[in-house]
N, C-alpha and C positions, 0 to 999 in steps of 0.2 A: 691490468688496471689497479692503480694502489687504491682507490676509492677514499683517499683524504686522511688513510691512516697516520695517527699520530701527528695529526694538523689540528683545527681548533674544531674538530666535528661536523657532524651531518647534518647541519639545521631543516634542510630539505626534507628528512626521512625525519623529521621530528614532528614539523607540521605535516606530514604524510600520515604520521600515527593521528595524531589529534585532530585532522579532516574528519577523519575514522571516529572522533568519541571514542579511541579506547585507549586501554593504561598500558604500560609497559608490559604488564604482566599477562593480560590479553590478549595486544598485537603477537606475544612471543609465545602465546598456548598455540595460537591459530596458524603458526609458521613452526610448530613442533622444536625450540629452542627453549634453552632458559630465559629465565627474567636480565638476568647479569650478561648474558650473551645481547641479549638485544640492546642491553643498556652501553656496553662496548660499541656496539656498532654504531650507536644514536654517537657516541663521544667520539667514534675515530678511530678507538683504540684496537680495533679487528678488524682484520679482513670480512669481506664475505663474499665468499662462492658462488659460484655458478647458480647451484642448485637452489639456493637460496634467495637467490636474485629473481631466479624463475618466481620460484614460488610468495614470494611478494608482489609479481606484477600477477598474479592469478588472483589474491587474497587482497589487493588493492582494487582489482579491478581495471588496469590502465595496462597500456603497450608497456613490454618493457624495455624502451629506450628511455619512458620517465621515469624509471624505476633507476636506470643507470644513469641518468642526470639528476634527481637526489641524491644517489651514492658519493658521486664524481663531483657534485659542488659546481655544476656546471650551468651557468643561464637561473637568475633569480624565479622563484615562483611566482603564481601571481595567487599569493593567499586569501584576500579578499572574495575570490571567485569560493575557495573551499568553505564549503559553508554548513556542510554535517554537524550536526549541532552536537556542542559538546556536553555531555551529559556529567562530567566533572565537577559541573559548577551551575549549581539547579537554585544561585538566588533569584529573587525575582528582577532584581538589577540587573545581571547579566541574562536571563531571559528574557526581558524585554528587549534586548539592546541585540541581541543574535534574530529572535524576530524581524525587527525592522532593517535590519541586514540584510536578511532573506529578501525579503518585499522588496527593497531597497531595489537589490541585483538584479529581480527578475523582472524592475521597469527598466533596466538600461538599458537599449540598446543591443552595446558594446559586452553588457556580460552574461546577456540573455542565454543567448547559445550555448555560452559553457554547461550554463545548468542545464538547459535541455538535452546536451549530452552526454549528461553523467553517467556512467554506467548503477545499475542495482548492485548495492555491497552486502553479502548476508553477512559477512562477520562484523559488520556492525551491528548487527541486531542483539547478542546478548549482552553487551553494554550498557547498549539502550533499556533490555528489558531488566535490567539487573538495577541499575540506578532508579526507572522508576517505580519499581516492586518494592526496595527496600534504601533508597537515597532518603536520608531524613528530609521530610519538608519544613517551608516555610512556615513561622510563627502566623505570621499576615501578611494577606494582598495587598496591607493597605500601601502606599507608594508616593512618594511625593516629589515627582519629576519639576522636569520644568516647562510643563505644557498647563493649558487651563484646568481649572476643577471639571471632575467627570461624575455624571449622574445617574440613575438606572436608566432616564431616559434614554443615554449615549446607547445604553448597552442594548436597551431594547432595540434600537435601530438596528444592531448588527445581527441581533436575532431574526426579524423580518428580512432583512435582507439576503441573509443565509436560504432562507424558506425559498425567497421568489428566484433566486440563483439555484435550488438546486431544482426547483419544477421548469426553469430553463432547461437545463442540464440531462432532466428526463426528456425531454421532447423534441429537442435537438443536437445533444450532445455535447460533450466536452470545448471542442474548437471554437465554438460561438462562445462559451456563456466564459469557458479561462480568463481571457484577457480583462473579459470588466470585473473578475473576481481577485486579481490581484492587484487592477488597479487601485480598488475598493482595498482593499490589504492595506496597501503603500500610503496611498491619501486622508484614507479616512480609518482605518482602524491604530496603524502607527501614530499617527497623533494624540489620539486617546489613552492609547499604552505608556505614553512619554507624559502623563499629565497629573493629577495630584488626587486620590480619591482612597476614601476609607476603606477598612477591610472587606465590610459589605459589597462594597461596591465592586472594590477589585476583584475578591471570590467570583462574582456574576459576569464581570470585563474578561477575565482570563477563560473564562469558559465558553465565551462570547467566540473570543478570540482564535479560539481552539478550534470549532465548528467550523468557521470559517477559514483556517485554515487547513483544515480535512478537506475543505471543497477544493481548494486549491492543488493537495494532493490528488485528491477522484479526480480529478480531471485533468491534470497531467498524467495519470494511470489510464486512464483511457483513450488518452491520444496515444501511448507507447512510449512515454518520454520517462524510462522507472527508475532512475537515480534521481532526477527532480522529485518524481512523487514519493519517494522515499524519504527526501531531505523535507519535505513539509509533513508528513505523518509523522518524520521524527521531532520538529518543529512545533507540531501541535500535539506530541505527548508533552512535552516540555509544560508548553502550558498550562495543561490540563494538570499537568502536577506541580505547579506555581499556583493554580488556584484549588488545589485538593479533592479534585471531583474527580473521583473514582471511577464512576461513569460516562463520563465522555474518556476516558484514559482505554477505558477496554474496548468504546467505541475503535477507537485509533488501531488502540491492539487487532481487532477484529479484520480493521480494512487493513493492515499489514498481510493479515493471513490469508486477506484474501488474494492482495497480491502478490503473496511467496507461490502460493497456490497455482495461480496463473502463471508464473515462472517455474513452475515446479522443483521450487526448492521447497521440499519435500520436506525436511526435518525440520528447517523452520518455519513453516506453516504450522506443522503438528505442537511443537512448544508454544509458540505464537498463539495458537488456537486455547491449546491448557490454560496459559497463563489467565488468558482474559475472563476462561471461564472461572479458574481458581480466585481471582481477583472478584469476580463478581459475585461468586456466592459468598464471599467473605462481605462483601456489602452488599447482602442479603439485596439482590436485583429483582426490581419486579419479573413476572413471568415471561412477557414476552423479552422482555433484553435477552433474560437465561434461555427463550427457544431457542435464538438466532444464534447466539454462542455454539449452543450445542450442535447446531448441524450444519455449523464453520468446524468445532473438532472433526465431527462425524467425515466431513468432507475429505480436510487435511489427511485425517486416518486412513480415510479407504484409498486416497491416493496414493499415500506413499506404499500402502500395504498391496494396492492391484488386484483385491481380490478373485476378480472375474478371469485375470489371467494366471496367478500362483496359485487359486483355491484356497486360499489360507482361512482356515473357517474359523480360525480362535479369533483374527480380526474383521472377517467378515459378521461375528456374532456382535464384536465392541460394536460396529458401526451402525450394527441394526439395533441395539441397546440405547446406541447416545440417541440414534433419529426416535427412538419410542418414548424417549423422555425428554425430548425436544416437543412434541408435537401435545404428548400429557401437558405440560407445564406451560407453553402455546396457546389452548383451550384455556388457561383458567382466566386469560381476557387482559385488560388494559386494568391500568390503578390510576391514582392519581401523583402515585411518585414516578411512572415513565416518562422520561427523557422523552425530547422535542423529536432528537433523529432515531428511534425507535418506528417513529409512522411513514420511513422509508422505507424498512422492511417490513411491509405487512403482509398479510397472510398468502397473495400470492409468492411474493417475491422469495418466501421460505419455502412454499410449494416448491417454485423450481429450483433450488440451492436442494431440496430434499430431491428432487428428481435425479439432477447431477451424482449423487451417492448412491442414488439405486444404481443409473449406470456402472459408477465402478465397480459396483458389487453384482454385474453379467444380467440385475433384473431389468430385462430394456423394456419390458411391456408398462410396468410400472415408470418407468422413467418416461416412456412416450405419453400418456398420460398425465403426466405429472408438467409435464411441458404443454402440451395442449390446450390444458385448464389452463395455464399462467398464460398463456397467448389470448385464450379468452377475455380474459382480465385484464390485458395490458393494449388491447389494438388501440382505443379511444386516445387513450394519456398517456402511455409512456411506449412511444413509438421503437427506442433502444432497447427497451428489456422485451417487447413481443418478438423484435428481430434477434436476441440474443435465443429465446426460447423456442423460434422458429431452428436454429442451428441444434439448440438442446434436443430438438424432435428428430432430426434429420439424422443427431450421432445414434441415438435410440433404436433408432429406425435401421443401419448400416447395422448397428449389433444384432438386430432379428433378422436380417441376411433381405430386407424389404428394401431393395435398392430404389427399385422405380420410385417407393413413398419417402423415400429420403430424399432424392433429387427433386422430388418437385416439393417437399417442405425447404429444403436449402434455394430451389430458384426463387419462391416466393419470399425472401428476406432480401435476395438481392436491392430489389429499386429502394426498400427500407435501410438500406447501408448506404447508398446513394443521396440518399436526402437527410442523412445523419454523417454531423462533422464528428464521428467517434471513429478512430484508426485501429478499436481494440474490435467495433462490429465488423469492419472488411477484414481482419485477420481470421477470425473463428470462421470464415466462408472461406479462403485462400487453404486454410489447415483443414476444413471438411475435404475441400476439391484434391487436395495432397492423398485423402486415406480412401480414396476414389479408386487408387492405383491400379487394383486389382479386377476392378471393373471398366478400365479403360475403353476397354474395345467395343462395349456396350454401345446401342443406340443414344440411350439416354444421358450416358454420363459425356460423351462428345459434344452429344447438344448443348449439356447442361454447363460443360467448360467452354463452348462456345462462348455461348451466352454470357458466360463469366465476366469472358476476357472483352468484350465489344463491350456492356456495361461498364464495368471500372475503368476503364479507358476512355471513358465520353464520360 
């Protein structure tokens, strides 16, 4: 296959790069080539290999027959669907306008689905984190589109309705409350973004905007749809650094890391995790923002590092170090500078995120505990996080060798997955029932995949 050499180039494998948000120099670190080698290829002017083809349908993300019909010039793209926000061009002009894009696509129809099955790309992530760590920002929000004047009231709107969207959210899940949060995106927040309002204003709209689009991500993250929630988390750093607020930006950061975490890509959860914190002590963050950070590092860390399984005590110490000064800095209470989505993660909801790291780190008494209390906390109001914590009890429970009390803290989450449109709470029961393996023959664990299988199926 000549791949179009010495024809008029690969436009294909051009916007293939810039779906990605990354530079020539990036695409070609993360494919282990030069910069000039990749720029060859982008023109025509090279072959490329086998090997190479592979390994861009891996670092893409995509089968690689599309890898070979960008190469080969073959069947036009449909670029409007790529919609990874490019982190190249951080004016507020073109972030708004990549915004409403997004929103745009994910009421069609006809382009819905594409985004719903994007796949998660980690090598867009240091692009991303790179442009919004150190990309100069905008002089001012202010913006004079061609929609009407925009006022605080606008923005307050979007603020409340973020609030009553995400206490949907907790109580029944992602699948309900998505669809009216992007319609809300498309209808009523893009019109505002396209409209004419001072710096003030904009500052407080783009921040507005931002939130709301992190709910957008949570909740395609929670359905399992992780290259959409990927493309709105990187959507709403964008804006959070159009309107220069630091703190919702590490917010963003933070929910990345947590879903690299849940995908265990390991190495970018842990930079992921640094940055936000790095970021945040640099704009001196009230206390509890810096808990949460910290025992998102702590997390990332103890994952990638296994303690419980390699024994590695020099990062089993870091990770009982970050939880000790996550939980000091925690205690010294709320201010009057925390952020709005700070009172999502309150004291339980770090209980169990601190539970989850004792597990890696083999203490399962502590970790079952630590889950227990947050089920306490959570049966009333937030029916997803007691069933998420019910599953945190059960893996606790499997690691102090307490089968019988693990199966029946995992059956009791069942009928709470049941009555929750969240695809991310029946997964953590399906991967319980898989580490069951070894206890198959048991009385209880039969029953208890019984039971599994007859619930989820009704």
């Amino acid at each position: 296959m000549g791949g179009r050499v010495g024809g008029e180039g690969r436009p294909e494998l051009v916007r293939a790069r810039r779906r990605m948000g990354m530079s020539q120099d990036a695409i070609a670190a993360a494919l282990w080539v030069s910069a000039t080698t990749w720029s060859r290829w982008e023109r025509g002017r090279q072959e490329i290999r086998p090997v190479y083809r592979a390994r861009m349908a891996e670092v893409f993300g995509v089968d690689p027959v599309e890898v070979e019909r960008w190469i080969e010039g073959t069947a036009p793209v449909d670029t409007e669907a790529w919609l990874v926000p490019d982190f190249s061009d951080l004016s507020l002009g073109a972030t708004v306008e990549a915004a409403g894009r997004l929103w745009r696509c994910d009421v069609d129809p006809e382009r819905r689905h594409v985004l719903a099955a994007l796949p998660f790309v980690p090598a867009a992530l240091g692009g991303w984190l790179s442009e919004w760590s150190y990309g100069a920002p905008n002089t001012s929000a202010a913006y004079q589109g061609s929609g009407a004047a925009v006022g605080l009231s606008d923005v307050r709107r979007i603020v409340e309705a973020r609030q009553a969207f995400g206490e949907m959210d907790h109580r029944f899940g992602a699948g309900l409350v998505r669809p009216a949060v992007v319609d809300y995106l498309n209808t009523a927040v893009a019109p505002l973004l396209r409209g004419r309002y001072d710096d003030k204003v904009g500052a407080e709209l783009m921040t507005a905007a931002a939130a709301m689009t992190q709910m957008a991500g949570w909740t395609a993250f929670d359905l399992g749809r992780h290259g959409q929630a990927q493309q709105y988390f990187g959507q709403a750093l964008k804006l959070a650094k159009a309107g220069d607020d630091v703190l919702t930006g590490v917010w963003v950061l933070t929910s990345l890391t947590q879903q690299a975490i849940y995908l265990e890509h390991t190495s970018q959860a842990v930079w992921l995790a640094r940055a936000a914190v790095d970021a945040a002590r640099r704009a001196q963050a009230p206390p509890q923002v810096m808990g949460l950070l910290l025992v998102r590092e702590a997390w990332a860390t103890a994952l990638q590092a296994m303690p419980s399984e390699t024994r590695d005590a020099h990062h089993a110490k870091r990770v009982e170090e970050l939880l000790a000064e996550a939980e000091r800095v925690y205690a010294q209470g709320g201010t009057d500078r925390d952020p709005a989505w700070i009172g999502w993660h309150d004291e339980p909801e770090l209980g169990s995120e601190i539970g989850l790291c004792w597990e890696l780190l083999g203490r399962y008494e502590r970790a079952a505990d630590c889950a227990e209390s947050a089920i306490r906390a959570f049966m009333e109001k937030r029916p997803r996080s007691a069933q998420i914590n019910r599953m945190n009890a059960a893996e606790a429970y499997i690691g102090m060798g307490e089968v019988e009390q693990a199966v029946e803290s995992a059956r009791a989450a069942i009928p709470m997955a049941r009555s929750l449109t969240s695809v991310r709470s029946v997964e953590r029961i399906r991967k319980f029932s898989d580490r069951l393996e070894p206890y198959e023959t048991t009385v209880q664990v039969r029953e208890f995949r019984a039971y599994l299988d007859s619930e989820l199926a009704s």
